[in-house]
C-alpha positions as CSV (number, residue, x, y, z in Angstrom):
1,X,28.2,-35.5,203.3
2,X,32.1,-35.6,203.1
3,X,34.1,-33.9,205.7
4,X,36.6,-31.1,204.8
5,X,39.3,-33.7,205.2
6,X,37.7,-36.0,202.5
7,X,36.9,-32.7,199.7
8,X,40.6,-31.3,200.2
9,X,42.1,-34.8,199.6
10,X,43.3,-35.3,203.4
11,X,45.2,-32.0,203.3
12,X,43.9,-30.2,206.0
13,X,41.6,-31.8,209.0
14,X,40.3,-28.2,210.2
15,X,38.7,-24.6,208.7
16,X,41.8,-23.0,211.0
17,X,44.4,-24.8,208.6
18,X,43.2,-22.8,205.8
19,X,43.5,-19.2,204.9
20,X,40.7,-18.4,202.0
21,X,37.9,-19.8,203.8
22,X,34.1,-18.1,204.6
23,X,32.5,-19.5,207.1
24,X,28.7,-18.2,206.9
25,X,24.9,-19.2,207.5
26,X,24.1,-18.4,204.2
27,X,25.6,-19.4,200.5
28,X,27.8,-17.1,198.5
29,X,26.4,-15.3,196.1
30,X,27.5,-14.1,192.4
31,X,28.6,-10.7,194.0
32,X,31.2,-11.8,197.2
33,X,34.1,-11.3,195.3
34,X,37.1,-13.5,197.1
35,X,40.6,-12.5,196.1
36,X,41.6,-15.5,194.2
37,X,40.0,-18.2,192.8
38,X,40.6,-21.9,195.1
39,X,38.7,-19.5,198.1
40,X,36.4,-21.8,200.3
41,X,32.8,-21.2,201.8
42,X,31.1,-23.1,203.9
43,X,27.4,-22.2,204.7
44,X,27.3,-23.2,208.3
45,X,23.4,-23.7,208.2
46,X,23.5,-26.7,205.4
47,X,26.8,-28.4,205.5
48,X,26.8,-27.0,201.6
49,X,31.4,-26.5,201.0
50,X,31.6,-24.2,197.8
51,X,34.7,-23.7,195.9
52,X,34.8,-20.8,194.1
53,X,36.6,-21.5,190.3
54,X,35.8,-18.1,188.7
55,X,36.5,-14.7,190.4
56,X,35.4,-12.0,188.0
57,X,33.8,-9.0,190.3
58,X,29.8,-9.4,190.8
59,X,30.0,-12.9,188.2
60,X,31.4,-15.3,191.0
61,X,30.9,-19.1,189.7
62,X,30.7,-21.2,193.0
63,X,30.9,-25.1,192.6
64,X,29.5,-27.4,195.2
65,X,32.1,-29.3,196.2
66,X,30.1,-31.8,197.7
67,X,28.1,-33.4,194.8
68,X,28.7,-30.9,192.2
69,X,25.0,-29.3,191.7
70,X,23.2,-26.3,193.0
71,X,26.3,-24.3,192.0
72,X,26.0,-20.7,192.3
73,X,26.9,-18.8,189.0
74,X,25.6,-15.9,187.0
75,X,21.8,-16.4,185.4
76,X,21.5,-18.1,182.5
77,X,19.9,-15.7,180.3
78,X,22.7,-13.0,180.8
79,X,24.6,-14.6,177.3
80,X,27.2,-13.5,175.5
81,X,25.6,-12.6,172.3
82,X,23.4,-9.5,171.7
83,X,20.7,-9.2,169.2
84,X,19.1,-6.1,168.5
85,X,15.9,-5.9,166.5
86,X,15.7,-3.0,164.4
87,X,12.1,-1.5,164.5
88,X,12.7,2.1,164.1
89,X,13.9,2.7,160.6
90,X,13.5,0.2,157.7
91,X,15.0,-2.2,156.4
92,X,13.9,-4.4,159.2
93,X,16.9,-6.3,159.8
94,X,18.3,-8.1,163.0
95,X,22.4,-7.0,164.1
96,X,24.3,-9.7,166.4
97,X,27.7,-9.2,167.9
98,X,29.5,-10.8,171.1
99,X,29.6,-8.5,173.9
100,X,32.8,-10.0,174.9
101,X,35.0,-8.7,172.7
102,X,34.7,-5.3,170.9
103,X,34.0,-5.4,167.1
104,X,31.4,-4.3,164.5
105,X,28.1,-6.0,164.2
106,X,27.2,-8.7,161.6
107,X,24.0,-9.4,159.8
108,X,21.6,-11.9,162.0
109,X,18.4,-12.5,159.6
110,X,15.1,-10.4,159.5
111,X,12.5,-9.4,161.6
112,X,9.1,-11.1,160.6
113,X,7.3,-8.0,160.0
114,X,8.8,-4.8,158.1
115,X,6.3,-2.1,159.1
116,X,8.0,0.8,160.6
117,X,7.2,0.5,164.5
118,X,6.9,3.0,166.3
119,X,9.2,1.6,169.1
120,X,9.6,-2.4,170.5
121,X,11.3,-4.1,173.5
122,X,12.8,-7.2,174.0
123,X,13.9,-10.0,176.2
124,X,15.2,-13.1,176.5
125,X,15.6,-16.5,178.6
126,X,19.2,-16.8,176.9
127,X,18.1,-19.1,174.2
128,X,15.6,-17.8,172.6
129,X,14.7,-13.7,172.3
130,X,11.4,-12.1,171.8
131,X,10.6,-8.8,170.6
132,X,6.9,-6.8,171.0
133,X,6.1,-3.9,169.3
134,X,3.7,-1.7,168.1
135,X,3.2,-0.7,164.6
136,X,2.5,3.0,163.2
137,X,-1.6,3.1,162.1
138,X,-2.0,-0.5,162.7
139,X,-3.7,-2.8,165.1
140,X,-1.2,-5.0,165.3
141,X,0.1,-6.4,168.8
142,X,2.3,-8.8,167.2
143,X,5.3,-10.4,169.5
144,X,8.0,-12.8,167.3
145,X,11.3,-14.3,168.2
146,X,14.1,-16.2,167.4
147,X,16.4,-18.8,168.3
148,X,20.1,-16.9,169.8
149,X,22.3,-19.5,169.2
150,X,21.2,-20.3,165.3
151,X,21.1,-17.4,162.4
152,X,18.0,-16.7,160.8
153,X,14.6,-14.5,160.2
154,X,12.4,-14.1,163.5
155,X,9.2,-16.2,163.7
156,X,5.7,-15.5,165.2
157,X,5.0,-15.7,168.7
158,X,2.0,-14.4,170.0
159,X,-0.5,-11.3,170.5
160,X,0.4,-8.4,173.1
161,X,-2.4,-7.6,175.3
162,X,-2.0,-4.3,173.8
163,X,-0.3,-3.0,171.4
164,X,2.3,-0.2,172.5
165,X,5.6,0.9,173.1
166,X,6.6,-0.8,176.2
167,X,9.9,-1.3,178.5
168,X,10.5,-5.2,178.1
169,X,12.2,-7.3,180.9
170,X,12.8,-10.2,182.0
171,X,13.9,-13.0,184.8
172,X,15.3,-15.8,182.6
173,X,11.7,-17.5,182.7
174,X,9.2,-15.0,182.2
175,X,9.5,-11.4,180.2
176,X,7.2,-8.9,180.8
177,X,6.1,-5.6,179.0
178,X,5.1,-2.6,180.9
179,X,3.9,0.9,179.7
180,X,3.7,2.1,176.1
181,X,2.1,4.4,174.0
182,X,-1.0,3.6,171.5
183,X,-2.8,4.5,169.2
184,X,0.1,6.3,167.5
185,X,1.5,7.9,170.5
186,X,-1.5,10.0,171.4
187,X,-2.6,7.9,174.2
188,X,-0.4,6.0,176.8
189,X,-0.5,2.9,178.8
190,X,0.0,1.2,182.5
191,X,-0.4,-2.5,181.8
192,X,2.2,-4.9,182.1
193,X,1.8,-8.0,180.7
194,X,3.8,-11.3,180.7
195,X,4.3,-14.2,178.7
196,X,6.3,-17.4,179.4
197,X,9.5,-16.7,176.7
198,X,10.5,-20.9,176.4
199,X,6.9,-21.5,175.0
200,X,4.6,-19.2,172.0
201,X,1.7,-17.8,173.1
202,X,-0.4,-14.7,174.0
203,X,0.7,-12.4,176.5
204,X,-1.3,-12.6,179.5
205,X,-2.5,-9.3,182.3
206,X,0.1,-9.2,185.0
207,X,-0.5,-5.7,186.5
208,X,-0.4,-2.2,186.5
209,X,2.4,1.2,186.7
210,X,1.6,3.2,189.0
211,X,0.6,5.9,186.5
212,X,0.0,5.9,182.8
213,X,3.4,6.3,181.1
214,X,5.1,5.7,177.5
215,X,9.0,4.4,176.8
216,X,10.2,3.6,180.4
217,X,13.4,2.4,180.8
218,X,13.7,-1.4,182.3
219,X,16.3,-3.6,183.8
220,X,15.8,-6.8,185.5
221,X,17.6,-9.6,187.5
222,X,16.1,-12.8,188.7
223,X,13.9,-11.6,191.1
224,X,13.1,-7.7,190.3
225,X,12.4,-6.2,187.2
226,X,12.9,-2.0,187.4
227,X,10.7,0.4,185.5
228,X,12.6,3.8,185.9
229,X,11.6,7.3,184.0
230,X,8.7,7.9,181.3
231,X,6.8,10.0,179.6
232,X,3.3,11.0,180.0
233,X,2.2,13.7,177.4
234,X,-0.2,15.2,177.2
235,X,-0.7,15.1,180.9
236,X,1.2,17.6,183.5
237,X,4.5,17.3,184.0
238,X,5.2,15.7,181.1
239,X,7.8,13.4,181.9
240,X,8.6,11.7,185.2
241,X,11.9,10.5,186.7
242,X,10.4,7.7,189.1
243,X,11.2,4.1,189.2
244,X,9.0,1.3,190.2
245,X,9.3,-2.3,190.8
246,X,7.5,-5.5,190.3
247,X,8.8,-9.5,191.1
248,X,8.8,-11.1,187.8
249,X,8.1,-14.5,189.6
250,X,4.4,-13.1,190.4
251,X,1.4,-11.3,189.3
252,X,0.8,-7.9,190.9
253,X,0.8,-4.0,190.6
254,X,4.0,-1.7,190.5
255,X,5.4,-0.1,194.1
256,X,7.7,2.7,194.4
257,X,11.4,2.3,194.1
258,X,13.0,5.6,194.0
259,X,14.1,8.5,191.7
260,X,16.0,8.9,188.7
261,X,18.6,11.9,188.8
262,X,17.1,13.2,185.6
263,X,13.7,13.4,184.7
264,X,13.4,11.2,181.5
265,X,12.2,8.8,178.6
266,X,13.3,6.4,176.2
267,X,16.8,5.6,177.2
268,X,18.8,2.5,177.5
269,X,19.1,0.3,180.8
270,X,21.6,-3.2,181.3
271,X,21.9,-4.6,184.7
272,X,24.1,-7.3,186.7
273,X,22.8,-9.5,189.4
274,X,23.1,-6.8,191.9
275,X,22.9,-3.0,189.5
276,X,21.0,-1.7,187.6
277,X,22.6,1.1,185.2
278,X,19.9,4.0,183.3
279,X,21.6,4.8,179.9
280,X,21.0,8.2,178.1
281,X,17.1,9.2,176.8
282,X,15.3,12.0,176.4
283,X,15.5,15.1,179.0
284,X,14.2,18.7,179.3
285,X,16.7,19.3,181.8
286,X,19.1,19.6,179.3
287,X,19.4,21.8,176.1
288,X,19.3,19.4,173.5
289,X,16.7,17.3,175.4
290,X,19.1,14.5,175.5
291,X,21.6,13.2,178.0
292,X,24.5,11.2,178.5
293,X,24.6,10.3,181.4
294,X,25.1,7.0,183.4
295,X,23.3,6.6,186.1
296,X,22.8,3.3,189.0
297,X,21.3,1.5,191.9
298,X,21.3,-1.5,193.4
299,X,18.3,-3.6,192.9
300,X,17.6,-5.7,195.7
301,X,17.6,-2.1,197.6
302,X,15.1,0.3,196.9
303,X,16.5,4.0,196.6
304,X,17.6,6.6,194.3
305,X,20.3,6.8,191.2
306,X,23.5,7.4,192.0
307,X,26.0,8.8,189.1
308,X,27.7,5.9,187.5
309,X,29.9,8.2,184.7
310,X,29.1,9.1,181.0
311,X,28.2,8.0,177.6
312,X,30.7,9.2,174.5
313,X,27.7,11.7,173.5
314,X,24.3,12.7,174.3
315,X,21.4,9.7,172.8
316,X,18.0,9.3,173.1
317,X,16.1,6.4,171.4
318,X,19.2,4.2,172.1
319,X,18.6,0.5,173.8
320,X,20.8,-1.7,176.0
321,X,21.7,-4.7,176.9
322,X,24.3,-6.8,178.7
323,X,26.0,-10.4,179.8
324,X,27.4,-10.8,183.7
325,X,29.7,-8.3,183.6
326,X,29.5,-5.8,180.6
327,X,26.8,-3.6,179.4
328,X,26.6,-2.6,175.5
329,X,24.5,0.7,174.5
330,X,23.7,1.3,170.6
331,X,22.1,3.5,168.3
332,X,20.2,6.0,168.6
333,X,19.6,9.6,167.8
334,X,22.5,12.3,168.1
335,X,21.8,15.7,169.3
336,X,22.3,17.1,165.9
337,X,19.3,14.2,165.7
338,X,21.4,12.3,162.8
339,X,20.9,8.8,163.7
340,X,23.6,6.8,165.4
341,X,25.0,3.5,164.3
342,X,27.9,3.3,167.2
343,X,28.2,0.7,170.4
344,X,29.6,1.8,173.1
345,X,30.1,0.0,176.2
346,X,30.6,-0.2,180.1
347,X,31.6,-2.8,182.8
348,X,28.7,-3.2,185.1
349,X,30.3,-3.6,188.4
350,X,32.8,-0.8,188.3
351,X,31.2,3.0,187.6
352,X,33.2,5.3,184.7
353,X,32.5,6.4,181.4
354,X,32.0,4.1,178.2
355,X,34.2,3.2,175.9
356,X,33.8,2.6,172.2
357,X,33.1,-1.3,171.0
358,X,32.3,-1.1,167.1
359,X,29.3,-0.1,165.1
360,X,26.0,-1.3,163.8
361,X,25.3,-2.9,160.2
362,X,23.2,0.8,159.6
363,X,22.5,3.9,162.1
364,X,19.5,3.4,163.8
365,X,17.2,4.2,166.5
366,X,14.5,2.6,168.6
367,X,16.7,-1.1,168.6
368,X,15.5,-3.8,170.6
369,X,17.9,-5.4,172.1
370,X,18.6,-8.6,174.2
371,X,21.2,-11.1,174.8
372,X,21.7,-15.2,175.3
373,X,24.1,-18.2,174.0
């Protein structure tokens, strides 16, 4: 490998010559944050010399400056372009927008099937997104996707294991669906079940919640995926405000995370490498049974919510999604229960309240939503 001499172009022979330099045993990560861009690390253990070219808080892009690979840079399947299935009201269409700059949504193609579901999820590897569902008074476990980059109507991909109402995740290689109800709504679910999202294919058994639950909210990174909330009618209590946790990368029952500040179902939930934000849902704590309330934690850490700041108005049935650095919350039912065709939207690494981004082709509720490039 080079010396430092040699990758800064003879300009300095020592680390003590140069003032944005880390020195560490491990390698930076997406989330160290230097002050300006140019900053060295140098990961004492390998030899690895890091330059980092893009400082945007928690998205850090790291470049090897040795031979240029194993840079360290946001995952891949946090894209910049969100699609959102509609599956609670028909027509069955598919919204896009770019969560990078705020705008209305445009018209992305149609869903394969046009039954009213019940309530889907989705999730993506950032190229393609895949959407499961479960259909009113059918037996249908049906899963379909489509391609993120290219307009057009969603193809067939597979079979659940069950058909239900699950909180979808993923780690840019596998997705997983966890929880649900069946058999239209009267009885709920614990499985979680996986599929591999680059190839078609049945879902396959990875595991079990902890308890039987219906509409969890679920955020992921690379190596957790966060099942937070539900509700388990007719069973007492009713809903629950408990999170749980499972490695994507393996097969294996749920274990306890933490608590929710709210007991609750059916909200929203976009994460970064490092949070995990809950968005809105269903509530008996309050009035109106909904909330708007932002709540986070950090996901390598197990522990409870912490208050992140406010939606622009109380929504249940609303979904989320997100790229590196912004979150993007839309649809959803209004506590007048008119249904909502706003997005709204908050930057992950920094907590406050969300701001207003555009609206949906049509109000909605129930979206599933993902993002890619």
């Amino acid at each position: 490998m080079a010396n430092l001499s040699d990758l800064l172009g003879g300009a300095v022979s020592n680390v003590e010559d140069v003032e944005t330099v880390t020195s560490s045993s491990s390698d930076p990560a997406v989330d160290s944050n230097p002050s300006a861009t140019g900053h060295i690390w140098i990961n004492t253990t390998s030899g690895e010399v890091y330059i980092c070219t893009d400082i945007t808080s928690g998205s850090n892009v790291w470049t090897n400056m040795g031979d240029g690979g194993g840079a360290v840079k946001p995952l891949a399947f946090y894209g910049d372009r969100v699609i959102a299935f509609s599956v609670g009201n028909a027509p069955q269409s598919i919204d896009y927008w770019n969560i990078t700059s705020t705008g209305n949504a445009s018209d992305f193609g149609d869903n394969l099937h046009t039954n009213t579901a019940v309530v889907g999820g989705a999730c993506s590897d950032g190229s393609r997104g895949v959407k499961s569902e479960y259909y009113a008074g059918s037996s249908s476990y049906s899963m379909e996707f489509v391609t993120i980059s290219t307009l057009g109507n969603a193809s067939s991909f597979g079979n659940a294991t069950l058909g239900r109402s699950a909180g979808a995740s993923s780690n840019g290689v596998r997705g997983l669906f966890a929880g649900g109800a069946t058999s239209g709504g009267s009885t709920k679910s614990d499985i979680i079940d996986y599929i591999t999202i680059a190839t078609t294919g049945d879902a396959t058994d990875f595991g079990d919640l902890s308890e039987i639950k219906n509409n969890p909210i679920s955020i992921s990174n690379k190596d957790r995926a966060v099942f937070s909330g539900g509700n388990r009618y007719p069973t007492t209590p009713t809903n629950v405000n408990t999170m749980e946790y499972v490695n994507p990368s393996s097969t294996g029952d749920a274990t306890d995370f933490g608590d929710l500040l709210y007991i609750q179902y059916n909200g929203g939930g976009v994460s970064g490498d490092t949070r995990g934000i809950i968005c809105g849902g269903y509530s008996p704590s309050d009035a109106s049974y909904l909330l708007n309330t932002l709540q986070y934690f950090t996901i390598a850490s197990t522990g409870n919510a912490t208050d992140f700041g406010d939606l622009l108005f109380k929504t249940g049935e609303a979904d989320a999604t997100n790229n590196s650095t912004r979150g993007v919350i839309a649809g959803g039912n209004s506590p007048t229960w008119s249904t909502i065709n706003q997005i709204q939207y908050i930057t992950i690494a920094s907590t406050g309240n969300a701001t207003d981004f555009g609206d949906l082709t049509e109000a909605t509720t129930n979206l599933s939503m993902c993002s890619g490039d």
